[in-house]
GUDREN-261091 format. One record per residue (C-alpha): x negated, y, z negated; residue in one letter; residue number from 1. Coordinates in steps of 0.1 Angstrom, whole numbers, always signed. Example, Ala and Ser with C-alpha at 12.3 -4.5 7.8 and 13.67 -1.06 7.14 Angstrom:
residues 2
     c1     c2     c3  fipa  lumgu
   -123    -45    -78     A      1
   -137    -11    -71     S      2
This chain:
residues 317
     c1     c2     c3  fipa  lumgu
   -569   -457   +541     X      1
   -537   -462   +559     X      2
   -501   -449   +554     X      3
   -488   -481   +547     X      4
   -514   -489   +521     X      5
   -513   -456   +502     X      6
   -469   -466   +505     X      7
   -480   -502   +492     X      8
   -495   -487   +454     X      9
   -463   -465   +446     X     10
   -437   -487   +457     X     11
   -454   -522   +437     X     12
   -451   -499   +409     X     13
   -413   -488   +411     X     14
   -409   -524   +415     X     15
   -424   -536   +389     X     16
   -406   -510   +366     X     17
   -375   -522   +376     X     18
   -384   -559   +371     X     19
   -395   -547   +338     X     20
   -363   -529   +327     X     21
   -342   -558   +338     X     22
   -357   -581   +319     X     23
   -357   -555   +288     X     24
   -317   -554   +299     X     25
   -314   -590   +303     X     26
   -332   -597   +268     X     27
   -309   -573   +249     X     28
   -279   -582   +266     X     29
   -261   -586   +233     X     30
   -267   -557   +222     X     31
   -255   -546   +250     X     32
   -221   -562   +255     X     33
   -216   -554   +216     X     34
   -218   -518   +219     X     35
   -195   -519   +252     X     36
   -174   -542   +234     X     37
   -173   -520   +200     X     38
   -166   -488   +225     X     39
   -134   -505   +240     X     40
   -121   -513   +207     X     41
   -122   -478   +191     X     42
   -105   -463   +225     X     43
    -79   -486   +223     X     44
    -76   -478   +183     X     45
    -78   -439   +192     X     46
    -50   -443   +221     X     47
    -26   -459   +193     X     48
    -35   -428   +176     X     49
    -27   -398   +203     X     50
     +8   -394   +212     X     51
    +14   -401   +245     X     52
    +28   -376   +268     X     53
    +55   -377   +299     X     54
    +55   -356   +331     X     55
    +88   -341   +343     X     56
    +87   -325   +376     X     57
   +115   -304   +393     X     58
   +109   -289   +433     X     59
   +124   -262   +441     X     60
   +125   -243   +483     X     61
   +136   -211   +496     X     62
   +174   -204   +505     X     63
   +180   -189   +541     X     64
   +169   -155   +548     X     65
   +193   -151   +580     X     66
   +217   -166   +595     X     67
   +252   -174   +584     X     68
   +242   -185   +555     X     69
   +213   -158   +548     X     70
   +214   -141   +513     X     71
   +191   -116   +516     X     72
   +208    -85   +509     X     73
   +203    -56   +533     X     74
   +174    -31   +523     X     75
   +171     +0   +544     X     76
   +135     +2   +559     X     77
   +112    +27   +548     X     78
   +104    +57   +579     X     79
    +73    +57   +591     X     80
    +54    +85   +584     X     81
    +76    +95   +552     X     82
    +57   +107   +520     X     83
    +70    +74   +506     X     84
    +53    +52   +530     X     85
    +16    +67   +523     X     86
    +17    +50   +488     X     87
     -4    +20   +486     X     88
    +23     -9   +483     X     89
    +50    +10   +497     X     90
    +55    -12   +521     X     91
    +52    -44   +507     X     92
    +83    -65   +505     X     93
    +85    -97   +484     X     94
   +117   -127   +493     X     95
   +137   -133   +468     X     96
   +119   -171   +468     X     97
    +86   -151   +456     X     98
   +102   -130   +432     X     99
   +118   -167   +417     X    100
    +85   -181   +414     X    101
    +69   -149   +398     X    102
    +97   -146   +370     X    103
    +98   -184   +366     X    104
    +71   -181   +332     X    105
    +84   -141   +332     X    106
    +89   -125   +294     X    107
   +123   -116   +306     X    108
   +133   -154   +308     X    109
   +113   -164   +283     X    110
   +133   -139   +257     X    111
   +169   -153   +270     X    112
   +156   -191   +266     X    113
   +141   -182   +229     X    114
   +180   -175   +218     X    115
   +182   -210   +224     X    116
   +173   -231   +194     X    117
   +171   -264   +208     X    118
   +143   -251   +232     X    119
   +123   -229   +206     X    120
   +122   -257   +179     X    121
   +110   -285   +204     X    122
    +87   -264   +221     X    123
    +67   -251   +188     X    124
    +78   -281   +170     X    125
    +46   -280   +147     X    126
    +59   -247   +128     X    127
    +91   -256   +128     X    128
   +102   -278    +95     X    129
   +132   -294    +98     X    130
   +143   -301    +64     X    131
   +138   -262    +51     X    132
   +157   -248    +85     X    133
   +127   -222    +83     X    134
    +96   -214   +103     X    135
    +62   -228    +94     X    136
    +26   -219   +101     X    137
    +11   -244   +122     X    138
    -12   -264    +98     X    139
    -37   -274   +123     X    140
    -74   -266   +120     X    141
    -78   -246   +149     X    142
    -45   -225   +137     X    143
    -59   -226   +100     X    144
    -93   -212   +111     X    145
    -74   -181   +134     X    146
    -53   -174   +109     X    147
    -86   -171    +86     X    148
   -104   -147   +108     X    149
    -73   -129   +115     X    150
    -70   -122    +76     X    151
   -107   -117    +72     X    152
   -102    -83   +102     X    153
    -74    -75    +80     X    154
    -49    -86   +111     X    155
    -13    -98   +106     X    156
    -21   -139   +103     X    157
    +15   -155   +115     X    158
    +44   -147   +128     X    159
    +71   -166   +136     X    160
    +73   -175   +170     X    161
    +97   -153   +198     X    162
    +98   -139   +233     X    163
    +66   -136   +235     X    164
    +51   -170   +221     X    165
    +71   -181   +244     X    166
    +65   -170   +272     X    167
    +24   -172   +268     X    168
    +35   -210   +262     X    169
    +50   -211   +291     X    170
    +22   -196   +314     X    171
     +0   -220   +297     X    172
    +19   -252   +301     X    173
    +41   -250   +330     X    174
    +22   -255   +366     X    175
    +38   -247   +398     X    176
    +22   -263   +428     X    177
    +28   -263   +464     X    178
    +39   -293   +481     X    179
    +19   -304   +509     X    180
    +19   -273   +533     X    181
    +54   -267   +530     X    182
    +69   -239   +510     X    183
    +83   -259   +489     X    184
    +71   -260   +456     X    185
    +65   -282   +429     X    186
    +71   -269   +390     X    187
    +61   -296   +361     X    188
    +59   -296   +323     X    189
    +43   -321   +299     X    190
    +59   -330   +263     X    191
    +62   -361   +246     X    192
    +96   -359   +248     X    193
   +112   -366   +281     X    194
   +144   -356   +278     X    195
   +129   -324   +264     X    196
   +111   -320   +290     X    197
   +134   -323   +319     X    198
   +158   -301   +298     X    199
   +131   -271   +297     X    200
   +123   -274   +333     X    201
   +161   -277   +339     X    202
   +169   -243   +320     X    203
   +140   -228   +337     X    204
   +155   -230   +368     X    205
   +192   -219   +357     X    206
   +180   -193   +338     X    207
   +156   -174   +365     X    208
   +184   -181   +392     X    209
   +214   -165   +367     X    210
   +188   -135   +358     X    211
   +179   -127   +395     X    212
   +217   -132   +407     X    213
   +228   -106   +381     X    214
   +206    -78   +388     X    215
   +213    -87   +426     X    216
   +249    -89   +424     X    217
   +251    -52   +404     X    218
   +225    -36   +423     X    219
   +245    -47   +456     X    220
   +280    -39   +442     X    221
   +262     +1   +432     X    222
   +252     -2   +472     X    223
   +290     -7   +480     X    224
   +302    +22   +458     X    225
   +279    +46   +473     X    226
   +284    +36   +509     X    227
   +320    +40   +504     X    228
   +316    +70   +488     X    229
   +297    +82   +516     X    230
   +317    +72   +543     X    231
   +345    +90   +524     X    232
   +333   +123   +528     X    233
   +313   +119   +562     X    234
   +325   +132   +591     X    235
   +301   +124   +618     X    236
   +318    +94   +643     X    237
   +280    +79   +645     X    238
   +271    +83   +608     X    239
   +303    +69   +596     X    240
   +295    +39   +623     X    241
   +265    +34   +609     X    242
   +273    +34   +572     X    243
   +306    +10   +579     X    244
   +276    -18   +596     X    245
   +257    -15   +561     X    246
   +291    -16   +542     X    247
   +300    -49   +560     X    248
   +267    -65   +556     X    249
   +267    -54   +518     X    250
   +304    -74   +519     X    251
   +291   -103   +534     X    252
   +263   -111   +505     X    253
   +292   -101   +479     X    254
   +310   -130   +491     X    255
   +282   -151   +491     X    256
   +278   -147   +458     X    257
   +313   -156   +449     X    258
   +305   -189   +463     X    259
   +280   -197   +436     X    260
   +255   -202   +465     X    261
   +220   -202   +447     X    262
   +200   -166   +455     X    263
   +164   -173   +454     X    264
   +153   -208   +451     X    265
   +176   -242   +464     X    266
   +173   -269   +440     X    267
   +156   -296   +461     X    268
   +151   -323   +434     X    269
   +163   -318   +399     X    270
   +138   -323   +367     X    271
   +127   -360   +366     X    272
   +104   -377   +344     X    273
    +91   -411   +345     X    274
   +101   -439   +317     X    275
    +71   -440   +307     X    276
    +40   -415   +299     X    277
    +14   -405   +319     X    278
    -10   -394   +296     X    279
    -34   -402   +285     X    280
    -40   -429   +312     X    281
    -50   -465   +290     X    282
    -66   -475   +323     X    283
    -89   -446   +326     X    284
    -98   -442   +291     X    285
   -107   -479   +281     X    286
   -127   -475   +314     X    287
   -148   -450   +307     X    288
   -150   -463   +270     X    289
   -165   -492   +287     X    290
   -190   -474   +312     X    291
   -202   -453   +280     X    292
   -205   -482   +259     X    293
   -226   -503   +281     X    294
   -253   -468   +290     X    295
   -254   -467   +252     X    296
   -263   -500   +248     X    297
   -289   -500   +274     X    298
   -304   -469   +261     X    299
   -303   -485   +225     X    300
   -324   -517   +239     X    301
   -346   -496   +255     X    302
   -352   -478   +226     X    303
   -359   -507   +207     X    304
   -383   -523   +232     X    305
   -400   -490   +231     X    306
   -405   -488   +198     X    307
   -417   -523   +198     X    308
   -443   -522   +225     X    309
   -458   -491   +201     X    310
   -454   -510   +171     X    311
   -477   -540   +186     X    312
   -503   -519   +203     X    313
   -504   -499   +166     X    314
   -507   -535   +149     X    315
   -533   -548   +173     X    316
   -557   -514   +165     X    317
């Protein structure tokens, strides 16, 4: 026998499987488009039922390092070969754009923005009830059943939410992307609020900037008093020299930060968010509704002729 005659048996058979199931397709075709057409109709029903939610997005880039306009304050290097510089991580550095981006969703941020009530009761707006002033626990059932378990391990159930909800909310919700292969960076939140939305992103960006200016401006202004001081009571020509370079440099970033000049991160585009949501997409979900439906339908009617075909061959035994 042949190649192409032992190819002829299998493929007459795949063939006439297919022929078979269209025709089982084609036969139950209302069925079909009924099931599709009942899937549509629930996602559209369950859409009107989930709260839409908005995107704002804020980008954000690194100021100058050098240059005229460089605010990177002057750090003395560490000598090579010092006890100092055998410790692993010595001689890492991190820019000041880095240290933005690390302290963005920081607990130290996140206490200063929970003093602000505006943010705290939007943010954990399902414990917070309105017409009592007070804080509520959250009555969904996923909170109901941990507060359960935490009772049942004699754990504390609730508390009211701080610092630290906070800021686990905010490592959980707010995404910071890079932008193409630039360093700039891209930081968005979700909320069904807009405004809300762009206003947490907003004070985000304030916050971190004010809180990393601060300990930059009194750490730099200790630097001036010492080097002073030093330069008081030194009398070497070439050590003097020396510290009066550092002093001016020291000077220079004082006075850039009596501009207002941002420290760490330029604000490239300020928080944004569209007019209307972006979630869940309509498009998307009545789509795969759809796609669903009609594979359940088909399985359905194939079911159906199964159980058909058996019931005949029983009947004709």
């Amino acid at each position: 026998m042949s190649l192409d005659t032992d190819l002829i048996g299998p493929l007459g058979e795949v063939q006439r499987l297919l022929r078979n199931g269209v025709t089982i397709a084609l036969a139950g075709r209302r069925l079909v488009l009924g099931v599709t057409a009942l899937s549509v109709v629930f996602a559209v029903l369950a859409l009107r039922q989930i709260e839409p939610v908005f995107t704002a997005t804020l980008v954000v880039g690194p100021t100058a390092a050098g240059g005229l306009l460089g605010r990177a304050a002057p750090l003395p290097a560490i000598p090579p070969g010092s006890e100092t510089a055998t410790i692993p991580g010595a001689g890492e550095t991190m820019s000041n754009y880095e240290r933005f981006l690390y302290e963005l969703t920081s607990f130290p941020v996140a206490e200063e923005l929970a003093a602000a009530p505006e943010v705290m009761h939007r943010a954990f707006e399902r414990m917070w009830d309105a017409d009592a002033g007070t804080w509520v626990p959250d009555d969904s059932p996923v909170a109901r059943l941990r507060r359960f378990f935490n009772e049942l391990v004699g754990r504390i159930p609730w508390t009211e939410p701080d610092g630290r909800t906070l800021v686990r909310y905010l490592q959980k919700e707010v995404r910071i992307q890079q932008v193409g292969t630039t360093p700039l960076r891209r930081i968005s939140y979700r909320h069904a609020d807009p405004e809300f939305a762009r206003l947490l992103l907003n004070r985000l960006y304030a916050t971190t900037e004010r809180q990393l200016r601060s300990m930059a401006v009194r750490d730099n202004g200790r630097m001036i008093g010492e080097i002073s001081r030093k330069i008081a009571v030194t009398q070497e020509v070439g050590h003097v020299g020396a510290l009066r370079s550092l002093l001016i440099a020291h000077e220079r970033f004082a006075m850039m930060m009596d501009v207002d000049l941002p420290l760490a991160a330029n604000l490239v585009q300020p928080a944004m968010a569209e007019a209307v949501p972006d979630t869940p997409d309509p498009v998307v979900v009545v789509a795969i509704a759809a796609a669903a439906g009609f594979v359940a339908g088909l399985c359905l009617v194939f079911i159906r002729s199964a159980d058909l075909s058996g019931f005949l061959k029983a009947a004709e035994r």
